[in-house]
C-alpha positions as CSV (number, residue, x, y, z in Angstrom):
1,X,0.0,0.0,0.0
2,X,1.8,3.3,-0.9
3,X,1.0,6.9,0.8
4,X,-1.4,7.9,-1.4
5,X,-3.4,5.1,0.4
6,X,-2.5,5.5,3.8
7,X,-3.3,9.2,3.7
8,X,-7.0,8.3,2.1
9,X,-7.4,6.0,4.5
10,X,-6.9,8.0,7.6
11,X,-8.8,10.5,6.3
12,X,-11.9,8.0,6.2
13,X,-10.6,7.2,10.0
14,X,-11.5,10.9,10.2
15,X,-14.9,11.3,8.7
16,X,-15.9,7.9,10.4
17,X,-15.2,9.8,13.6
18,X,-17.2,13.0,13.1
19,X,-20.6,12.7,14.4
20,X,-22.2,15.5,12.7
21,X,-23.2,14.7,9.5
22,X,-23.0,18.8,8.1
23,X,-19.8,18.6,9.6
24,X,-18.5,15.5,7.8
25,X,-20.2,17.3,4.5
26,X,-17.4,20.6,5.2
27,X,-14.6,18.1,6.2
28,X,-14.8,16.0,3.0
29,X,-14.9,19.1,1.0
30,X,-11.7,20.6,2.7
31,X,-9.7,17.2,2.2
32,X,-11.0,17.2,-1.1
33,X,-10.7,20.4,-2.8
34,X,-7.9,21.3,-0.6
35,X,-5.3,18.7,1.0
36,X,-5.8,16.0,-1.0
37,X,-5.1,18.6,-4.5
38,X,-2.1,20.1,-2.6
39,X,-0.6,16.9,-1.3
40,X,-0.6,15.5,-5.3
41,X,1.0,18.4,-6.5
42,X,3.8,18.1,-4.1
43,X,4.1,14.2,-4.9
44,X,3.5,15.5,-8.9
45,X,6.6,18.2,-8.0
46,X,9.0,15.6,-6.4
47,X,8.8,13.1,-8.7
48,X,9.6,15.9,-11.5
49,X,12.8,16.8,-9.5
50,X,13.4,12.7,-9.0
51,X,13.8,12.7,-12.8
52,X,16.1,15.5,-13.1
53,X,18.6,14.3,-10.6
54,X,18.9,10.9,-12.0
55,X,19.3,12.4,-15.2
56,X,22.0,14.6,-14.7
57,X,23.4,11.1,-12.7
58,X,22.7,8.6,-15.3
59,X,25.1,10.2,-18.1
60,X,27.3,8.1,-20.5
61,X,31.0,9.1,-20.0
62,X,31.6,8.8,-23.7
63,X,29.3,11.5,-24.2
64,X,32.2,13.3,-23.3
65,X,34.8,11.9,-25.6
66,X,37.7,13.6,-26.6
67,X,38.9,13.4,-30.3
68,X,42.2,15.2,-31.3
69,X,44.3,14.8,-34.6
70,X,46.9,16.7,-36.6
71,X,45.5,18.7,-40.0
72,X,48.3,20.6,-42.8
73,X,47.2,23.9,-42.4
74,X,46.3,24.1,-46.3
75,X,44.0,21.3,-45.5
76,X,42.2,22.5,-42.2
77,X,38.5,22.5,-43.0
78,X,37.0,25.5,-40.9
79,X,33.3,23.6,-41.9
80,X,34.3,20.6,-41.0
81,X,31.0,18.8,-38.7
82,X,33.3,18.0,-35.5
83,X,36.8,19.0,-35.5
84,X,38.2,22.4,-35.1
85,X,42.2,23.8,-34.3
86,X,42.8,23.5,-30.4
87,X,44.0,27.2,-30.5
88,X,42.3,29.7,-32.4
89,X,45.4,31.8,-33.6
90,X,46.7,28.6,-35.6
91,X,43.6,30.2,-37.7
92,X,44.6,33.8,-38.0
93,X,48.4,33.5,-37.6
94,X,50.2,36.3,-36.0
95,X,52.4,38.8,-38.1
96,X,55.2,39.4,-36.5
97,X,57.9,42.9,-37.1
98,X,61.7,43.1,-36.0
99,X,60.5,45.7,-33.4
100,X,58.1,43.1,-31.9
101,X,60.5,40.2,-31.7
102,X,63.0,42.8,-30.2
103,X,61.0,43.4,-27.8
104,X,59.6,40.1,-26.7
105,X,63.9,38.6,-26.9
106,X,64.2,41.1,-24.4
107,X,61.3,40.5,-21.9
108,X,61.1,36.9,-22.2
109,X,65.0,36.2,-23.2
110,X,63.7,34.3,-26.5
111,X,60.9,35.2,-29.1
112,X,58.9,32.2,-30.4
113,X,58.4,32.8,-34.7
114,X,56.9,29.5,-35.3
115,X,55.5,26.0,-34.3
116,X,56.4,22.7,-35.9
117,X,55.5,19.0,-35.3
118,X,58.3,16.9,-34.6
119,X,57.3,13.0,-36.0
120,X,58.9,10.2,-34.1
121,X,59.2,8.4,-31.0
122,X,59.2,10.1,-27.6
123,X,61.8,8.6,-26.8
124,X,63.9,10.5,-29.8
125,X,62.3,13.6,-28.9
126,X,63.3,13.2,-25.2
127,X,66.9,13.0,-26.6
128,X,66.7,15.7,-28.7
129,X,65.4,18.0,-26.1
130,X,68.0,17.0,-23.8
131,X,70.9,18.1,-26.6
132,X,69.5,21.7,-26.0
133,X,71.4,22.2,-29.1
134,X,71.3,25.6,-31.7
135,X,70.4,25.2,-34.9
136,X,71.6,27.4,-37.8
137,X,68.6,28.7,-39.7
138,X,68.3,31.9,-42.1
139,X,65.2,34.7,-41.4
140,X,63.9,36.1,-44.1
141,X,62.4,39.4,-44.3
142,X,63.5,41.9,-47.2
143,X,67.0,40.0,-47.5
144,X,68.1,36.6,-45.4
145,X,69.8,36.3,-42.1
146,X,71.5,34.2,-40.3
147,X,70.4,33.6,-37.1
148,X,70.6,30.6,-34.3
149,X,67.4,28.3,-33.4
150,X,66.5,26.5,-30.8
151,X,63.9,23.7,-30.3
152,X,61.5,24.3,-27.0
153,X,58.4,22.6,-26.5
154,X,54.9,24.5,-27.2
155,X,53.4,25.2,-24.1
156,X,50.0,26.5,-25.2
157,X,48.5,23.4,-26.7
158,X,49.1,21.8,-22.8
159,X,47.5,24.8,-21.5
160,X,44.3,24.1,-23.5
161,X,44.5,20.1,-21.7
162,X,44.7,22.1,-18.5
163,X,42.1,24.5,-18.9
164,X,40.0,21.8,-20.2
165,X,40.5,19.9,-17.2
166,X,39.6,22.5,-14.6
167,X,36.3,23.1,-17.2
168,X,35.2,19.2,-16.0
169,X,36.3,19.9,-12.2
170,X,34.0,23.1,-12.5
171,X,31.1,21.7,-14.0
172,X,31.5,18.1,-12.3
173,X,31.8,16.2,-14.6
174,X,34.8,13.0,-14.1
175,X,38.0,13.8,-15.7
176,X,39.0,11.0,-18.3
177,X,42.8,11.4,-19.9
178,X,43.0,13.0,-23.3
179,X,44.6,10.7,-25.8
180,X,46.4,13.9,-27.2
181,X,49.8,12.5,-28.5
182,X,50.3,14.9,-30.8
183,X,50.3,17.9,-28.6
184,X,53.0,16.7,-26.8
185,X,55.3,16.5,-30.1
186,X,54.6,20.4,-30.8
187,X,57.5,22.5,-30.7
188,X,58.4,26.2,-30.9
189,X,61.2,27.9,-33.1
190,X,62.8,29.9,-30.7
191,X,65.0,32.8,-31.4
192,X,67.5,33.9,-28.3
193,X,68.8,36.5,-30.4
194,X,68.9,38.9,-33.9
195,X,71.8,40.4,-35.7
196,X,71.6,44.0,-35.5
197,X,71.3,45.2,-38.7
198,X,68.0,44.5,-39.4
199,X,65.8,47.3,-39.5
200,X,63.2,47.3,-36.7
201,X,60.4,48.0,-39.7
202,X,60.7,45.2,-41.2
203,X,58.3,41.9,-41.3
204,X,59.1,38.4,-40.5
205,X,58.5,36.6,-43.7
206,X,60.0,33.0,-43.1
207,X,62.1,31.1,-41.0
208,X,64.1,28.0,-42.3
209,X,66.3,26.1,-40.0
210,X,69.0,22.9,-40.6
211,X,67.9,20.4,-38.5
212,X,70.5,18.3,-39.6
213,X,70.0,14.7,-38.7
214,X,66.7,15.3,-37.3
215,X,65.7,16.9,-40.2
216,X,63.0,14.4,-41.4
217,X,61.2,14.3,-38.2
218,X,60.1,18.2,-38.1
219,X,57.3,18.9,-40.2
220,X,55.8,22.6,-41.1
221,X,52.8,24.3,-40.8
222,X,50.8,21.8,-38.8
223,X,47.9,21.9,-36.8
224,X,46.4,20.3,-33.7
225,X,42.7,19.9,-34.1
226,X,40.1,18.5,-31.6
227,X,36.2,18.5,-31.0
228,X,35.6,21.0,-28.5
229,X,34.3,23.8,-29.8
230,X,34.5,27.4,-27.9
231,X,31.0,29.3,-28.0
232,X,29.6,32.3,-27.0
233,X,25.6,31.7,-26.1
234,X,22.9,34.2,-25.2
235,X,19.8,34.1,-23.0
236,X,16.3,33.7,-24.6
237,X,13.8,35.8,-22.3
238,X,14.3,37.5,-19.1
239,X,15.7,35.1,-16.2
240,X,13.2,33.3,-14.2
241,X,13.0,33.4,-10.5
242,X,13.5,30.4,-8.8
243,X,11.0,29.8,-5.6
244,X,13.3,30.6,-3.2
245,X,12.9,34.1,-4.0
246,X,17.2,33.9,-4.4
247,X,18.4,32.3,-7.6
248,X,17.2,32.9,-11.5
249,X,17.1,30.7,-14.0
250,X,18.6,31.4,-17.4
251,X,18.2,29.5,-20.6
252,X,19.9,29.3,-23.3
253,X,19.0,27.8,-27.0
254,X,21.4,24.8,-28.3
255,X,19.6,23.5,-31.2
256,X,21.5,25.4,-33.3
257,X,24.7,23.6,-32.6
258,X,22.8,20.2,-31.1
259,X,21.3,18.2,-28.5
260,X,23.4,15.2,-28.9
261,X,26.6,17.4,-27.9
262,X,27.8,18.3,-24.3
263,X,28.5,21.7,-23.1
264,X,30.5,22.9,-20.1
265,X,30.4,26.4,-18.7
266,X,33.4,29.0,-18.4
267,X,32.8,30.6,-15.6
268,X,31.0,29.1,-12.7
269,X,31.1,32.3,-10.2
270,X,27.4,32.5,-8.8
271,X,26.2,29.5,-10.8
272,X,24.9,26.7,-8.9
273,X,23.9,24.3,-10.9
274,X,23.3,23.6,-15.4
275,X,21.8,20.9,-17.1
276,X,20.4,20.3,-20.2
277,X,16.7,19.7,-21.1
278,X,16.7,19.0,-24.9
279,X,17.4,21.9,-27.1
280,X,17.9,24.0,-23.7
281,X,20.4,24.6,-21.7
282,X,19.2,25.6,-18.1
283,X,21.7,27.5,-15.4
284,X,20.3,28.1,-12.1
285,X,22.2,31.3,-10.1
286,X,22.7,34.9,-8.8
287,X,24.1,36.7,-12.3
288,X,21.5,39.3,-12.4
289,X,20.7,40.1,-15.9
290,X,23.9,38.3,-17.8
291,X,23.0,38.3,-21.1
292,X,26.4,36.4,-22.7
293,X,27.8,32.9,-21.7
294,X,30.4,31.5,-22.4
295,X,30.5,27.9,-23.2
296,X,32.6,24.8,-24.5
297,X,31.2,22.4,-27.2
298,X,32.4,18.8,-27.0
299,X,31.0,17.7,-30.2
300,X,29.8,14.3,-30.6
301,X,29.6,12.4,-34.3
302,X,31.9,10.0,-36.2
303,X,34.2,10.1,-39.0
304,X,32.6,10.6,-42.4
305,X,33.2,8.7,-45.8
306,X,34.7,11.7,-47.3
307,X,37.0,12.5,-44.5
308,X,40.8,11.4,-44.9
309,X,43.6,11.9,-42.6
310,X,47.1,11.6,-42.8
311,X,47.3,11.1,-39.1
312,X,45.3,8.9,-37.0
313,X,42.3,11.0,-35.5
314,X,42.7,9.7,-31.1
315,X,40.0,9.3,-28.8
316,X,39.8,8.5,-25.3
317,X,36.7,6.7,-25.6
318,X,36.1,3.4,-24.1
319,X,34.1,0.1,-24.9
320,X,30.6,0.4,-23.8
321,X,29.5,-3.0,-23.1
322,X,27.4,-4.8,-19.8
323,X,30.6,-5.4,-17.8
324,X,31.9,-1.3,-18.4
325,X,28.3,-0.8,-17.1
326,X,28.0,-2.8,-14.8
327,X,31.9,-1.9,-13.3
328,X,30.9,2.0,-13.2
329,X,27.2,0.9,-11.4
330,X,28.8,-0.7,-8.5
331,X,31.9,1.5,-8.6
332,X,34.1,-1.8,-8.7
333,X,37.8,-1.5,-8.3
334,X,40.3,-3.5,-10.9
335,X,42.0,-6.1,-8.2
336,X,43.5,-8.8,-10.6
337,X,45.4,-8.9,-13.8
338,X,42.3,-10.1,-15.8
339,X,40.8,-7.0,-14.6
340,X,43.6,-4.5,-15.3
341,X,43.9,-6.5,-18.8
342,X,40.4,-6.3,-19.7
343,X,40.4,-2.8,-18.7
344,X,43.4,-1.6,-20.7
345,X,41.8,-3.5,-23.8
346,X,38.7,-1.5,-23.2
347,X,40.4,1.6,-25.0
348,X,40.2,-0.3,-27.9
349,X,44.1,0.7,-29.3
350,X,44.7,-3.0,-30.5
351,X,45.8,-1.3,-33.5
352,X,48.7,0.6,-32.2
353,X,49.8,-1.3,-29.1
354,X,49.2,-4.7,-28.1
355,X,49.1,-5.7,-23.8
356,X,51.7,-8.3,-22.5
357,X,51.2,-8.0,-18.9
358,X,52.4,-5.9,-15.8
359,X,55.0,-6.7,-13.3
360,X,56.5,-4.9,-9.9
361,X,59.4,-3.6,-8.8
362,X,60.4,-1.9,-5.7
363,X,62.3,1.0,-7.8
364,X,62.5,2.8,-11.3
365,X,65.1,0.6,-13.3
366,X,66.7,2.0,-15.8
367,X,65.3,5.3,-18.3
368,X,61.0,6.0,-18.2
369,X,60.0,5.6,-21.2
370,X,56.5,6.9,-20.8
371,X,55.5,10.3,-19.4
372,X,52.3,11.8,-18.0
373,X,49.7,13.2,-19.7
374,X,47.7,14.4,-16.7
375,X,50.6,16.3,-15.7
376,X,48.5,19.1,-14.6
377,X,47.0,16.5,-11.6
378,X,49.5,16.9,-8.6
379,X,48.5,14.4,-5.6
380,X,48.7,16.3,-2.3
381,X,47.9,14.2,0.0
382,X,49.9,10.7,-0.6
383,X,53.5,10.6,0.0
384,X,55.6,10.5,-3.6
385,X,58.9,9.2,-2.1
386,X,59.1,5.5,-1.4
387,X,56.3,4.2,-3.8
388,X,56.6,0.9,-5.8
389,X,56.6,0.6,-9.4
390,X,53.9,-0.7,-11.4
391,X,55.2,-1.5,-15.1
392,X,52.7,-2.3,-17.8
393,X,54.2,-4.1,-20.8
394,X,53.4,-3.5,-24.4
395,X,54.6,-4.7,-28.0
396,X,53.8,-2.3,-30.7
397,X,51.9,-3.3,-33.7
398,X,50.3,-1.8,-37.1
399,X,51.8,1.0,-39.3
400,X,52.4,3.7,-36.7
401,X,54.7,2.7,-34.2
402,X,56.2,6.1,-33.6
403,X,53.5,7.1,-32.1
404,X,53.7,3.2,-29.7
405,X,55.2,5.5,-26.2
406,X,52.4,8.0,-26.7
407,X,49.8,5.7,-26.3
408,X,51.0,3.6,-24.0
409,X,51.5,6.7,-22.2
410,X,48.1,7.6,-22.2
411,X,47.3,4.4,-20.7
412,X,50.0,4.6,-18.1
413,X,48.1,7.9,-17.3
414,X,44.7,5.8,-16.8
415,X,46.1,3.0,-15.0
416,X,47.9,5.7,-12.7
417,X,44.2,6.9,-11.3
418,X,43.5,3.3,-10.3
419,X,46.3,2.8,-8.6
420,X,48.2,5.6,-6.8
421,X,49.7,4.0,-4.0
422,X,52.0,3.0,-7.1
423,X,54.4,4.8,-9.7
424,X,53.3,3.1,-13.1
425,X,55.1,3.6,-16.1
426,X,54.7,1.4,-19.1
427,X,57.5,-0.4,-21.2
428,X,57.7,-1.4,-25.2
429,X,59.3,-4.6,-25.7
């Protein structure tokens, strides 16, 4: 018997008990047209906020997948349905004058002319970093120069993971590693100094460098591309006020861009809470009459038939199947090798790396061959000295095995969350 019963059923307790007859009449009226409406429109309310709170539960990790590749820059597609450069100037690149990099050699000690992508294994581009050698290279603006280069890893592309990162801490959504490979092969041109008699009027107008032996691994005018998408959404009407006379509602219109796609807010200062209702997206705060939000796209979608790359497009999706399901349900922890294998399997990267096991040791033996890609994520609390080490094994198979270490990084990275009491680092045989 649920309430709705009980509570009808001490009201007849009630009438039975009046002995007036005029006043049973005025007592069945009251419960009827009055408590019995209002106690169904507060079960009615309940169960609406019931739904809304299992909803925003119940959501599908995938649906916030991560896709990032490498585009020519002669071949980015601006139009293209899902992908889009990871930093906006790669779009619009800057033009730079003498007088500019002057001035930025001397506030920074070293003025950054261009970006390249360095192909090959991490393990060569850890060696090459550790050279810290010059290159000779010519600028070119009205006549060539000669001028010494050095190699320095492009911050800005790992300060997009970051910022992405805190975007799923703010709106609370659980933080899954990029597989991002490619930004951490990104490097900057860097000039330490220019010869003096070039005219501060003059424009940059190349920049060509002798790598030498390394030569064939640096490759021009690439860029990083990825599916999040960074949009700027207005409100449709006038904020609502919630019933606690305190917050406003504010909604926003997505079906522009899609109600398959997630969204994460920018700034979260006075926002307490957003979800998404179909083609809506709802925020609940004190922001008095904000009219502008800004807000980050993960776009959803596959590959289409007319889409080619000439580097493998990486995702940090997993398997969905009934035992991923049923693992994230129960919130079961990986315990045995079977567990940690099926789980490393569930990235589905069969193509690139195959799993051969894991084994222990009480101490890093000889050079890491894998680094961290949530290198932004610093554990506080646990003590980093002393830890054992957790190696994973892998053999590298298919067609692009420089790119084997990154992507047995990236599960290193994985593995790392499910086990911090260790140091893991992985291994190719």
């Amino acid at each position: 018997m649920d309430k709705s019963e009980d509570i009808k059923e001490m009201i007849q307790r009630e009438i039975r008990s009046i002995p007036a007859l005029d006043e049973r009449v005025v007592f069945k009226d009251v419960m009827e047209g009055v408590f019995l409406s209002l106690y169904e429109k507060n079960k009615e309310m309940y169960q609406v906020l019931e739904k809304r709170v299992m909803d925003d539960l119940a959501y599908d990790i995938n649906r916030y997948r991560i896709c990032a590749g490498l585009v020519e820059k002669d071949c980015l597609d601006v139009s293209h349905h899902m992908l889009t450069a990871v930093c906006e100037e790669d779009l619009c690149p800057a033009v730079h004058s003498i007088a500019e990099v002057r001035e930025e050699i001397e506030k920074n000690r070293g003025a950054c002319l261009t970006t390249v992508f360095l192909k090959g294994d991490a393990l060569e581009i850890q060696e090459l970093l550790k050279k810290d050698s010059m290159y000779s290279g010519i600028l070119k603006v009205d006549k060539e120069y000669p001028v010494s280069v050095q190699l320095q890893p492009c911050v800005r592309y790992l300060k997009k993971m970051e910022k992405l990162y805190h975007l799923f801490m703010k709106n609370g959504i659980p933080w899954q590693t990029l597989n991002a490979p490619y930004l951490f092969k990104m490097m900057d041109l860097v000039i330490r100094e220019l010869p003096k008699e070039i005219p501060d009027s003059e424009i940059v107008a190349g920049l060509g460098v002798d790598f030498g032996e390394y030569a064939s691994m640096v490759c021009y005018d690439m860029v990083p591309v990825w599916n999040v998408w960074h949009l700027t959404l207005e409100s449709t009407g006038f904020p609502v006020p919630c019933k606690d006379h305190e917050n406003f509602e504010y909604i926003m219109s997505i079906r522009e861009y899609g109600e398959r796609n997630a969204y994460l807010m920018e700034d979260k200062a006075g926002i307490r809470s957003v979800r998404q209702n179909g083609g809506r997206l709802l925020v609940t705060g004190q922001l008095g009459n904000k009219r502008e939000w800004d807000v980050y796209m993960i776009k959803g979608g596959g590959e289409r038939r007319i889409d080619k790359y000439e580097f493998p497009i990486m995702e940090n999706i997993r398997k969905d199947d009934f035992v991923e399901r049923f693992q994230k349900k129960h919130g079961q922890r990986v315990k045995t090798k079977g567990e940690l294998e099926r789980y490393i399997r569930g990235f589905g990267l069969n193509g690139y790396i195959e799993y051969q096991g894991c084994q222990l040791a009480d101490q890093n033996e000889g050079l890491e061959e894998t680094y961290s890609m949530n290198f932004f994520i610093h554990d506080e609390i646990r003590e980093q000295k002393g830890r054992r080490v957790l190696i994973l094994l892998f053999k590298a198979t298919g067609n692009e095995k420089w790119l084997a270490r990154d992507i047995v990084s990236f599960i290193v990275s994985e593995v790392q969350e499910l086990y911090p009491e260790y140091h893991c680092e992985g291994k190719v045989l």
